[in-house]
Residue, then its C-alpha position, 0 to 999 in steps of 0.5 A: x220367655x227370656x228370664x225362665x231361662x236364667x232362673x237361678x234354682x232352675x233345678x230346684x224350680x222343676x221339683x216344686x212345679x212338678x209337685x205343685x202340678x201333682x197336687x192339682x192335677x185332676x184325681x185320675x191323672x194323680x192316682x196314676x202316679x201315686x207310688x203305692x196302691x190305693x183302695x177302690x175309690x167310692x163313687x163320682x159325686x153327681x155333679x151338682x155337689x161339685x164345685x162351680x168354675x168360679x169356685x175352682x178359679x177362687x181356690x186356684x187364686x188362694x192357693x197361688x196367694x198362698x204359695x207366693x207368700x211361702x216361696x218369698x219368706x223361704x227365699x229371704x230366709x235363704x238368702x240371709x241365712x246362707x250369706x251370714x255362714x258364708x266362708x264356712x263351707x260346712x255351715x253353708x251347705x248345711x242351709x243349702x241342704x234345708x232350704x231344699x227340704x223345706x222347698x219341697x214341702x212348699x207346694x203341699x203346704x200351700x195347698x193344705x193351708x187353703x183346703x184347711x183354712x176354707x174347709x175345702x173338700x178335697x174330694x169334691x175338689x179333686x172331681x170339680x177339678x178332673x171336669x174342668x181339666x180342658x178349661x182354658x181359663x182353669x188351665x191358666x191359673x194353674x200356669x199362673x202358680x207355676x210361674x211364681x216360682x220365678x217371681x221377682x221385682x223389676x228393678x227400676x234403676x237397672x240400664x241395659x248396659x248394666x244388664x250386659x255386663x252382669x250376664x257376661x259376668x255371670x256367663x263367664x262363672x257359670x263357664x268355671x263350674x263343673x257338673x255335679x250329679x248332687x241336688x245339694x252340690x248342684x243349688x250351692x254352686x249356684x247360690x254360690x254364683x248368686x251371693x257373688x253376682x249380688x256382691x260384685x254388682x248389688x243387685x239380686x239376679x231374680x230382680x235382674x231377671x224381671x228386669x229382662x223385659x224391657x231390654x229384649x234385643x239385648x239380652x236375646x244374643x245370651x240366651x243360648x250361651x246360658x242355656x248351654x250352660x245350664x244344660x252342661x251342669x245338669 
């Protein structure tokens, strides 16, 4: 849709799917990309000890549950964190760069909390999962958690006039930038952009970007101006 466009830890949000993919991709997709050799793997389990579908879809929804509530803690703590430091390059940076860690660790822990929490067998899991792995409904719930990544709160008061005028702004800051090849110079640039945009016009992008669907016509005309940027930075 229109906002995965404008998702301001575009980057960033790729690891993290990426890496929540991983974790619930079926076991023989997993292994296959897994850097270090494994031993031989005992048998299937018949597939009577396997989980049931609803089971799967209720460790899926937990798992989401889970990873939400870790993605908008990390996010608020970001955000505070990074805009109390800021005129202090140095400081600044230094949280852009644990923010980085810890979203990473986000997806595993995630998963970890509900298999540790439910006392989830992560074999038995794994082999549910690899015999529903065509299952539109399983293969939905994964995308749900996917999207997560980008959540944010339609902001109520917002026109589109008001929308217009902040993705100019933010077209016209995105154009001053210059490439980076570094994870961390890359996200501060824009955190940077984003603690602006928030100082300029009051309003958290993601929340501007949640906004979108009810003003369709008139954001469509700056969605390939935004991509090019993007795509431009890397």
């Amino acid at each position: 849709g229109e906002g995965g466009f404008l998702d301001l830890a575009a980057g960033v949000a790729a690891v993290v799917v990426g890496g929540i993919y991983y974790l619930l991709q079926p076991a023989e997709e997993a292994s296959k990309k897994a850097k270090s050799r494994k031993p031989p793997s005992p048998p299937p389990m018949p597939k009577a000890a396997r989980y049931s579908k609803s089971d799967i879809l209720s460790i899926l929804e937990q798992i989401k549950t889970a990873y939400k509530n870790r993605i908008l803690e990390l996010n608020e703590w970001y955000v505070t964190n990074r805009r109390q430091v800021r005129g202090d390059l140095e400081k600044y940076s230094s949280i852009v760069k644990e923010y980085l860690e810890k979203l990473n660790r986000v997806n595993k822990e995630s998963v970890d909390e509900v298999f540790l929490g439910k006392k989830i067998d992560r074999k038995r899991y794994e082999e549910s999962l690899d015999e529903l792995k065509n299952d539109p409904d399983v293969n939905s719930a994964m995308d749900s958690i996917k999207s997560e990544v980008s959540s944010g709160e339609p902001l109520e008061d917002l026109d589109a006039d008001k929308i217009v005028e902040v993705l100019n702004f933010k077209l016209e800051e995105l154009k001053k930038l210059e490439p980076s090849p570094d994870e961390v110079s890359k996200t501060q640039q824009i955190a940077e952009l984003e603690d602006k945009i928030h100082e300029k016009f009051g309003y958290e992008m993601k929340r501007i970007q949640a906004t979108f669907n009810k003003f369709k016509s008139k954001v469509r005309p700056f969605v390939r101006s935004l991509n090019a940027e993007y795509q431009r930075l890397g």
